[in-house]
N, C-alpha and C positions, 0 to 999 in steps of 0.2 A: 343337194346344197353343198356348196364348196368352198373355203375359203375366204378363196377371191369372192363370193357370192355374199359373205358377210362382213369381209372387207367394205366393199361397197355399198352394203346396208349401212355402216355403220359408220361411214365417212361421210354418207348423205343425210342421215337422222342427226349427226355434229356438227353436216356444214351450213344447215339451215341457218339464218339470223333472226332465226323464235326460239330454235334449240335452248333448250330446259335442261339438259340430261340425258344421259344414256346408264342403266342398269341391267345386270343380268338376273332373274330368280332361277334359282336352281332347286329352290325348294318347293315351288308349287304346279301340284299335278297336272299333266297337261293327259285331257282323255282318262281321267284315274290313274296315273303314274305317272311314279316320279325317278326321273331318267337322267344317265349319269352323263348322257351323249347332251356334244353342247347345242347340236340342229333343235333338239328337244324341249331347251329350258327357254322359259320366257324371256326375251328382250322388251322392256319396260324403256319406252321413248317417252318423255316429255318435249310441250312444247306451250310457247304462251298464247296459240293460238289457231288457225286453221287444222281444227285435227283432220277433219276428213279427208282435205287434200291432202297433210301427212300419212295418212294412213292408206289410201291409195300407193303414192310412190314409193313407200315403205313395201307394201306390198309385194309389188311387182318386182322389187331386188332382193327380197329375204322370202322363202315357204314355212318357215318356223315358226315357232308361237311369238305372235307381238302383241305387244299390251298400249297403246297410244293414251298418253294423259295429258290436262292439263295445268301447266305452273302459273304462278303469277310473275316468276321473272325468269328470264331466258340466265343462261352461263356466262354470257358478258356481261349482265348484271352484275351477279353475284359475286363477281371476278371485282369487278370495277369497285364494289362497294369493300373487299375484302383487299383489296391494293391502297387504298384507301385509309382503312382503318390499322394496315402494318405498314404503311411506309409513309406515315405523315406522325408526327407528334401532338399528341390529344392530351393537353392538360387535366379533361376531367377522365382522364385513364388512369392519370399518375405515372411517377415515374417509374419505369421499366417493369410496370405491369402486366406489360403486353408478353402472353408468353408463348402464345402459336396462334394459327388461325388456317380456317377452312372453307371450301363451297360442298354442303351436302344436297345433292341432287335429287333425292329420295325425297328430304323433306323440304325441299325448296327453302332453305338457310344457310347463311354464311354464318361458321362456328368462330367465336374468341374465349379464346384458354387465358384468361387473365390470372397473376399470384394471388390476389384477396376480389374475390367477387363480392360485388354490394350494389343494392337495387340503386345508387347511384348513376353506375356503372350503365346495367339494363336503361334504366330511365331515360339515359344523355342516347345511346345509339337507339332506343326507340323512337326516340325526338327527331333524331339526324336520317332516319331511314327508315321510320316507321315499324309500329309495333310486329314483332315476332318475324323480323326479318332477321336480326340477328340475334343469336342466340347464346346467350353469356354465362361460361362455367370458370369456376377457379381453382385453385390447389388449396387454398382458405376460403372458408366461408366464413360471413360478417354473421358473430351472432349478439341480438339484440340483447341489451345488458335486461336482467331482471328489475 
């Protein structure tokens, strides 16, 4: 395996329009060992759908460990709903709440790092995009008065 060999693994498992994600484990044993070579470590493809035909054509362009899973939303999702939620103004955010944001692939969520997190907050993008799709932390937390 070469390169170019997972080059082209890796350009094919991203250029689907079901692609999920693409992750590497480095930590989990392939054969009982855990190997510092990267032919070795699992490549973990999601997708939101046809795995077997993914994992056929996946096959035949990578001999390495692969792992095929399934998401419930592709990367253009997760993108679209995360463009969305930083480059539009959201009254029930507050202002200049918004303090970063992400697509994590692993766990099939878009992250928002808001200043004062409040089940407010959670509740309005559970609403807008359905629950535990996004996933809301702050630099403050709201705590309930006594």
């Amino acid at each position: 395996m070469t390169e170019r060999d997972y080059t082209a693994f890796s350009n094919a498992a991203q250029g689907q329009k079901d692609s999920a994600g693409l992750w590497v484990d480095a930590a989990t044993p392939v054969d009982g060992v855990v190997s510092s070579d990267p032919a070795q470590e699992v490549n973990t493809v999601a997708f939101s759908g046809d795995l077997d035909r993914h994992r056929a054509e996946l096959r035949a362009l990578w001999g390495g460990p692969i792992c095929v899973v399934e998401h419930q939303h592709t990367t253009a999702e997760l993108d679209e709903i995360l463009t969305s939620l930083t480059q539009h103004t959201w009254p029930q955010l507050g202002d200049r709440r918004l303090v970063s944001g992400g697509t994590d692939p692993v766990d099939d969520v878009v992250n928002l790092e808001v200043v004062a997190a409040t089940p407010a907050i959670q509740h309005f993008v559970d609403a807008k995009y359905g629950a535990g799709v996004v996933r809301v932390t702050g630099w403050l937390i709201a705590i309930p008065r006594p």
